[in-house]
Residue, then its C-alpha position, 0 to 999 in steps of 0.5 A: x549562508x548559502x549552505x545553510x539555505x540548503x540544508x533547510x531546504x533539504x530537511x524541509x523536503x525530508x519531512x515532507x516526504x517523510x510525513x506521507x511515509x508515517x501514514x502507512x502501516x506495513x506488515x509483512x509475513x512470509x512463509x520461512x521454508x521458503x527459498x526465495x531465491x529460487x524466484x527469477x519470475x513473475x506474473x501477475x495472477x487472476x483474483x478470480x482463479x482463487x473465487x475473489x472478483x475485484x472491487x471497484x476500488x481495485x479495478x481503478x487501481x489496477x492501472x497503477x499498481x501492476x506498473x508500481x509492482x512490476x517496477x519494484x520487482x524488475x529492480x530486484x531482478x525478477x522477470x514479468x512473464x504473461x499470466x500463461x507463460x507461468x511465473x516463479x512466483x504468481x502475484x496478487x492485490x487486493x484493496x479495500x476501502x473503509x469508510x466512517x464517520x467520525x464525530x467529535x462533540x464540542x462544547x462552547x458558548x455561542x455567538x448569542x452568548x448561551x451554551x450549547x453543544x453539537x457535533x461535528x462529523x467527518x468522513x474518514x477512509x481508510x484503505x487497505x492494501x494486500x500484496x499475496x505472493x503465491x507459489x503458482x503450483x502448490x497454490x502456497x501463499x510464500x509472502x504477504x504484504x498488508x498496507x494500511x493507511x488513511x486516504x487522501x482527498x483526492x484521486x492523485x494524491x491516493x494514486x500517489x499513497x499506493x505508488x509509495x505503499x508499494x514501494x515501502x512494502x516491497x523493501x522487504x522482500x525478498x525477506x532475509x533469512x533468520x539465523 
């Protein structure tokens, strides 16, 4: 009975987890003459080097996604050296945010009993996550990480979304090599 207790409980959390895992689309490329393996650093580059500045967006999340980054990163045995220090490989995000408004029209009959039709609007947003991994010297993009994903309604909860794109993106890296 007991057993029986945890297992419900433990596909119950699996879902859940899971539920924020099928929100997120993921695709990867990366640049297939490249030896990752050669990587054994990295340090995370200026988006102003390469003529981009940052978007509110990003500047919020910046606090968020270096540590999620770095983490993912040290994990897989690559050391974070400071941006003057010149890394292996030079790391860079951006994110976007887009915002629409959906409408959905209704018809149906009202309390007075007379049809009538109207809309209903709501307010989607969607973010957009770009992970460039660039060969510091050459200024050769090497790996791209693009994560899209509807956002939730609260600072935390999209706080959290990032963390766990972040970690979701970063399972394929580096990429294996294709026979």
């Amino acid at each position: 009975m007991m057993l029986h207790v945890h297992l419900k409980l433990l596909l119950l959390l699996l879902v859940l987890g899971c539920s924020a895992c099928a929100k997120l689309d993921i695709t990867t490329e990366h640049d297939g003459s490249t030896e990752f393996s050669q990587y054994r650093s990295f340090a995370f580059g200026d988006p102003t080097e390469i003529g981009d500045e940052r978007t509110p967006d990003e500047a919020m999340l910046r606090s968020y996604l270096e540590p999620a980054i770095a983490h993912e990163l040290i994990r897989k045995g690559l050391r974070r050296v400071g941006q003057n220090q010149g890394g292996d490989v030079a790391v860079y995000f951006w994110v976007n945010v887009d915002s629409a408004t959906q409408r959905t029209w209704r018809s149906a009959y009202g309390p007075s009993g007379a049809y009538g039709k109207a809309f209903e609007s709501q307010l989607e947003r969607n973010g957009t996550l770009v992970l460039d991994f660039v060969e510091p010297v050459q200024k050769q993009l090497v790996w791209r990480a693009t994560i899209q994903a509807p956002l939730e309604s609260t600072k935390e909860q999209n706080i959290d979304l990032a963390t766990e794109a972040v970690v979701r993106a970063l399972e394929h890296y580096p990429p294996t090599k294709r026979k």
